[in-house]
Kinemage of the C-alpha trace (Angstrom):
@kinemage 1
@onewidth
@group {chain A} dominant
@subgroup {mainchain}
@vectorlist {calphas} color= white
{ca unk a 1} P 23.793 -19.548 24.685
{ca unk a 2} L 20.626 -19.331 23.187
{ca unk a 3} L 17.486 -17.163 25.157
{ca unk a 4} L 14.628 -19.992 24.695
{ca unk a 5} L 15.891 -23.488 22.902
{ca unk a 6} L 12.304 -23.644 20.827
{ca unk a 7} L 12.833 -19.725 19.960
{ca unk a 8} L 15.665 -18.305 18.006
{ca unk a 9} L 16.346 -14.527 17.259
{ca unk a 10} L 18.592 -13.309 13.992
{ca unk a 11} L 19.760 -10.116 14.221
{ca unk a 12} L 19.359 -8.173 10.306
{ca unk a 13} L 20.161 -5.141 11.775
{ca unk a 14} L 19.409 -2.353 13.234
{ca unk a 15} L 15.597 -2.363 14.196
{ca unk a 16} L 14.623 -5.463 12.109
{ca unk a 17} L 14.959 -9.128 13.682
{ca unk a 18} L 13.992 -12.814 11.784
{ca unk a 19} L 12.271 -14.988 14.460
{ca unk a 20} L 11.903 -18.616 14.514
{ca unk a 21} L 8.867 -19.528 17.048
{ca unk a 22} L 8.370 -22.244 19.180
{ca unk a 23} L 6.022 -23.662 16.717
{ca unk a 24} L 8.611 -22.803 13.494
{ca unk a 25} L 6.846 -19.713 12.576
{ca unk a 26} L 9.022 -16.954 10.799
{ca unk a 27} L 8.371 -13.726 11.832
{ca unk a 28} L 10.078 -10.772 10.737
{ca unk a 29} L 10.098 -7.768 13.062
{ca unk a 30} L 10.691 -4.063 11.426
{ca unk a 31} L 11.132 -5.550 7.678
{ca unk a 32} L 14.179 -2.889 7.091
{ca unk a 33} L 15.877 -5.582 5.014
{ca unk a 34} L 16.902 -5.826 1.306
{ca unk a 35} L 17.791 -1.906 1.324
{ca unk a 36} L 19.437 -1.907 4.950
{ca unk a 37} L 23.127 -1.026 4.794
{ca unk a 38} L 24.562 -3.493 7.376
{ca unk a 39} L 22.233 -6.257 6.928
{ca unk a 40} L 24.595 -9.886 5.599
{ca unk a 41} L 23.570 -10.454 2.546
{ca unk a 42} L 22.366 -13.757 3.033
{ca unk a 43} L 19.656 -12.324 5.015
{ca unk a 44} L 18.216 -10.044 2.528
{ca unk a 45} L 16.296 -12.357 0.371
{ca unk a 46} L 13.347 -13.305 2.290
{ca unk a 47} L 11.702 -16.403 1.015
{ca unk a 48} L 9.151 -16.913 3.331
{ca unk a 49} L 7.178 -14.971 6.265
{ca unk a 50} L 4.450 -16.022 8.251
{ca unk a 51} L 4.114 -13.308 10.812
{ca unk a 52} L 4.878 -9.435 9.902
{ca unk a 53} L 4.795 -7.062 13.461
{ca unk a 54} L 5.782 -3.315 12.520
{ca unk a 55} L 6.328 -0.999 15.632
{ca unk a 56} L 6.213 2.217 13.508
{ca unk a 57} L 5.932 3.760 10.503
{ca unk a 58} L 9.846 5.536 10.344
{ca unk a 59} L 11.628 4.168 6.617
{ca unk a 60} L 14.054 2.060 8.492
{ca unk a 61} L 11.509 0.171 10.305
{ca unk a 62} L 8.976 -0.257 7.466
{ca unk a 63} L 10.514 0.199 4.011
{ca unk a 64} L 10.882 -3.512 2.596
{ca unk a 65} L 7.174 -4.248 4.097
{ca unk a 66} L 5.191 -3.812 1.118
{ca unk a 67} L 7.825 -5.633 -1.037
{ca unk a 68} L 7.846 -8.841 1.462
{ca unk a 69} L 4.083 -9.068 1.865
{ca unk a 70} L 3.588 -9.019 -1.959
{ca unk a 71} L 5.875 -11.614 -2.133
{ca unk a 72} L 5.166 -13.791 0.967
{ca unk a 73} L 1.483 -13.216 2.084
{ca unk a 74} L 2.608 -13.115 5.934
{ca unk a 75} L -0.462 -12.164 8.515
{ca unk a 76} L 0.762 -8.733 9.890
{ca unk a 77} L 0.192 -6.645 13.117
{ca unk a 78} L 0.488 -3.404 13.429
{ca unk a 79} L -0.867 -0.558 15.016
{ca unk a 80} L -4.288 0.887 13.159
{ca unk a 81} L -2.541 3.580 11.239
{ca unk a 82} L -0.325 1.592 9.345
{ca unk a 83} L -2.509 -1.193 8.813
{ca unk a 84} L -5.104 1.394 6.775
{ca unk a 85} L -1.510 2.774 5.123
{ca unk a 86} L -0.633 -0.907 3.720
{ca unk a 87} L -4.163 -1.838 2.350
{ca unk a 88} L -4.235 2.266 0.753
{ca unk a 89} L -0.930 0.430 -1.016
{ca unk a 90} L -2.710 -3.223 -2.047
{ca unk a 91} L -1.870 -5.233 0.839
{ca unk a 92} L -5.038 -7.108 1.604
{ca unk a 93} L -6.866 -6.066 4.366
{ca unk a 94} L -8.136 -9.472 5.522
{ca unk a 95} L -4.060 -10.592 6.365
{ca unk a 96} L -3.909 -7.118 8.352
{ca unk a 97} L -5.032 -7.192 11.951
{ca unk a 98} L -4.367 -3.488 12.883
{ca unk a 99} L -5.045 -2.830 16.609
{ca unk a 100} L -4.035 -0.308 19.226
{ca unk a 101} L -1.917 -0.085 22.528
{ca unk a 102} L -2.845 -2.244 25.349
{ca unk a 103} L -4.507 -4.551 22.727
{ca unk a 104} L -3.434 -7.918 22.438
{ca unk a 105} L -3.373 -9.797 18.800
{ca unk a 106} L -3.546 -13.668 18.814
{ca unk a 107} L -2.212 -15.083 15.581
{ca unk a 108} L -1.955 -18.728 15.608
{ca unk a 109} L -0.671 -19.077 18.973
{ca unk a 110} L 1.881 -16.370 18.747
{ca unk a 111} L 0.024 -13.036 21.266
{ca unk a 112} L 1.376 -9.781 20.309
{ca unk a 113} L 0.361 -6.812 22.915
{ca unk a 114} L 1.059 -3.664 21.516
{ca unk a 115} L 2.068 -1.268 24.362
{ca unk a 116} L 3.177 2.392 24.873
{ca unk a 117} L 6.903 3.591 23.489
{ca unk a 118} L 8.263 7.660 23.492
{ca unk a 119} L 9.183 7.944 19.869
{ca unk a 120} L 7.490 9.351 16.760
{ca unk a 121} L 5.922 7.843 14.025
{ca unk a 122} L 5.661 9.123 10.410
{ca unk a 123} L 5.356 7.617 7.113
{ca unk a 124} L 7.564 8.109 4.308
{ca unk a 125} L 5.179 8.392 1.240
{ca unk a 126} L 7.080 9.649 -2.188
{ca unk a 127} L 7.797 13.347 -1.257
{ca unk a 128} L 4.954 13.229 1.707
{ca unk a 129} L 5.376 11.950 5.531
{ca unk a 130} L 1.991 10.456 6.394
{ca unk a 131} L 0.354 9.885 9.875
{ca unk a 132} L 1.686 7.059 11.035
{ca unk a 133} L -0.682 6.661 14.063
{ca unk a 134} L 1.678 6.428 17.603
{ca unk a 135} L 4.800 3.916 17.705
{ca unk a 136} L 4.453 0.945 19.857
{ca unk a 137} L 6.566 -1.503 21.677
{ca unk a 138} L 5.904 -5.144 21.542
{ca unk a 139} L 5.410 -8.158 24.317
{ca unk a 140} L 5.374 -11.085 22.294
{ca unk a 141} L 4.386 -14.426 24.306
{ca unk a 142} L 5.076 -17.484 21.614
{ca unk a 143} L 3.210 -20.805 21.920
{ca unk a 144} L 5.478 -22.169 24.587
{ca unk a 145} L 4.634 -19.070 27.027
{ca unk a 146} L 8.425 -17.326 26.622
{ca unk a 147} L 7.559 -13.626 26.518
{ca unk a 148} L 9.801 -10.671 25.531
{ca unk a 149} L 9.797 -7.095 25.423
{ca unk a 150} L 10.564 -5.583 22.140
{ca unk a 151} L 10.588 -2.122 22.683
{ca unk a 152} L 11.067 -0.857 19.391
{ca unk a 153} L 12.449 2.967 18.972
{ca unk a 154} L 11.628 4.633 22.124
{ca unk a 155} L 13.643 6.748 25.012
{ca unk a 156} L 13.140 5.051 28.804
{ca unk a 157} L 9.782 6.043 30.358
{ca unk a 158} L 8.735 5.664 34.183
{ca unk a 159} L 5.565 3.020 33.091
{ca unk a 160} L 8.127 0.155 31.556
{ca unk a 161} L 7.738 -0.365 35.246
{ca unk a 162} L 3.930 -0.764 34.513
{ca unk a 163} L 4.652 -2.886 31.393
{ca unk a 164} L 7.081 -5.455 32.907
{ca unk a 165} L 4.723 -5.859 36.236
{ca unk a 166} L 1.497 -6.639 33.512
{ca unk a 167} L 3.692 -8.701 31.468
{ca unk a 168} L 6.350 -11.017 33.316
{ca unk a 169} L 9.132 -11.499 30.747
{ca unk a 170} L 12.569 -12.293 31.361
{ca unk a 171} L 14.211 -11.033 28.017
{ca unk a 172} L 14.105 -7.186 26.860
{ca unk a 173} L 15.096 -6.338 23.204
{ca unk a 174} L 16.632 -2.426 23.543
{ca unk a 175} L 17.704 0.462 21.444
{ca unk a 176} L 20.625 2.137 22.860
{ca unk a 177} L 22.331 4.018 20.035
{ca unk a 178} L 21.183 7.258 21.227
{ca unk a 179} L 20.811 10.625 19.010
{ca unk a 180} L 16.972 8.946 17.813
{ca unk a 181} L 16.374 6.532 20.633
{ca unk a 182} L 17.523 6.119 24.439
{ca unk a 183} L 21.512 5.728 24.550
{ca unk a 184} L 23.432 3.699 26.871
{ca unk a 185} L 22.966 5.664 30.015
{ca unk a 186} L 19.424 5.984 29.747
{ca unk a 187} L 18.732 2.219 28.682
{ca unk a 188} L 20.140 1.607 32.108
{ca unk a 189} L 17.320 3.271 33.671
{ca unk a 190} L 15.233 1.085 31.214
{ca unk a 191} L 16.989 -2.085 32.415
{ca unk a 192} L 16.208 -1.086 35.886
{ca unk a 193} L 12.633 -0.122 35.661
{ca unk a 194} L 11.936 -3.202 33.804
{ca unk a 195} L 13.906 -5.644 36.264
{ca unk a 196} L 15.110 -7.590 33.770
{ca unk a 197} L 18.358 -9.215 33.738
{ca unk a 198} L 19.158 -10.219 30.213
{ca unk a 199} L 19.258 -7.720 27.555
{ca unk a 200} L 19.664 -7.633 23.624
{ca unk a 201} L 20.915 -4.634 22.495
{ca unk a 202} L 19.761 -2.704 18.789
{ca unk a 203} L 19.418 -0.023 16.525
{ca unk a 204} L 23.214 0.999 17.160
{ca unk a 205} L 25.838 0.832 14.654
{ca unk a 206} L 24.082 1.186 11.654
{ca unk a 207} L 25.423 4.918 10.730
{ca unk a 208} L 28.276 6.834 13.207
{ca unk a 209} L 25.611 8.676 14.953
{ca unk a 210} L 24.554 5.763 16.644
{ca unk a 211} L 27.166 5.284 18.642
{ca unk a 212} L 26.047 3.687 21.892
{ca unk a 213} L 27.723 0.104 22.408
{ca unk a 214} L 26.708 -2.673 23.653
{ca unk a 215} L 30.016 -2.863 26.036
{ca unk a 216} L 28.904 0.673 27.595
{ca unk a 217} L 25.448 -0.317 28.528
{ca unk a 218} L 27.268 -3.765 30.072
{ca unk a 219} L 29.261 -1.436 32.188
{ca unk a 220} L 26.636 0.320 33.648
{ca unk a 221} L 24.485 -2.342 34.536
{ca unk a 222} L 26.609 -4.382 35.820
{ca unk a 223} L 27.483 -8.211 35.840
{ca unk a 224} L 24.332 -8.809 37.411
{ca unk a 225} L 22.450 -8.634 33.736
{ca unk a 226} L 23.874 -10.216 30.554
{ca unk a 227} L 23.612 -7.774 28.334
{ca unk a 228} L 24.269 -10.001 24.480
{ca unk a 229} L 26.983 -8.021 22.334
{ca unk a 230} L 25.575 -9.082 18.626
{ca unk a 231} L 26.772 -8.004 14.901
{ca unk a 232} L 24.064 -8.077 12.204
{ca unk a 233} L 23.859 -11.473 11.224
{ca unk a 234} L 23.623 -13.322 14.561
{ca unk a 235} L 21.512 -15.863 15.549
{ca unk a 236} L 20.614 -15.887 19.790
């Protein structure tokens, strides 16, 4: 059963999502895709992007994103770090809007707020790793007013509270395959700070030390949230 009939959700893998908006834009979330290991490879050419949002500068979030904005010209949004990191590499600056957290991007309809996330953020540069600026969640509120909560690579933290109050979404995109992000026992305490009761799992599976399942974090929330059990590949 799909989350929003006007907005669909493709799952490439781990971090990285294709998204249809309400108004047929393609986004691409965390471009990880031609050189990630469990994305279908029917999803690995992309042909066309409109909208590019990066939560953080780590390889598997951000590897393919120079590649894919050569190739498709897509407006991006980032956080101000990583916007200055892609024009250092020829992206043009005038597609880049590179803001901060609590700051909230209108492109075309589509509002991004970037907001806080507990995680790291360093970019992979030939032999160097770059400042990468902090790593951000997402609330994304398409042009039909559905909102969701991408939280990106982060471990729980007492203000999702805070987030979900400012933000009123129904729909919270989580990590949960522990060892580099939250695992199933403390997503929980994300699903319960954030109220929400429909949940899409990622960034599990991709490599055996990211072993939290979907199933696990269904058993300790309880029927009363649908938590979506998804294989790279899936369209919600």
């Amino acid at each position: 059963m799909p989350l929003n009939a006007d907005v669909s959700f493709t799952w490439v893998g781990h971090g990285t999502w294709k998204v249809r908006s309400a108004r047929r834009k393609e986004i691409l979330i965390d471009p990880w895709v031609m050189n990630n290991p469990v994305a279908p490879e029917k999803l690995k050419t992309v042909e066309r992007c409109d909208l590019m949002l990066i939560t953080h500068g780590h390889f598997d979030h951000v590897h393919d994103a120079l590649e894919i904005a050569q190739a498709t010209s897509p407006k991006i949004v980032t956080i101000h770090e990583i916007g200055a990191w892609l024009t250092s590499k020829g992206v043009s600056a005038a597609s880049i809007t590179a803001g901060n957290q609590g700051g909230t991007i209108d492109v075309d309809g589509v509002k991004v707020t970037l907001v806080h996330a507990e995680h790291s953020c360093g970019i992979s540069d030939g032999s160097q790793i770059i400042y990468g600026g902090t790593a951000c969640g997402l609330v994304i509120e398409f042009e039909n007013g559905f909102t969701i909560y991408f939280a990106g690579d982060t471990d729980v933290f007492g203000d999702m509270a805070l987030i979900a109050e400012l933000s009123k979404f129904d729909v919270a995109f989580l990590p949960i395959g522990g060892f580099y992000t939250m695992g199933p026992e403390r997503a929980a305490k994300a699903v319960s700070l954030l109220g929400v009761k429909t949940v899409v799992p990622m960034h599990f599976g991709t490599f055996p030390i990211l072993a939290g399942k979907p199933s696990e974090l269904q058993d300790l929330v309880g029927s009363g949230v649908e938590v979506f059990d998804i294989k790279p590949g899936d369209t919600i």
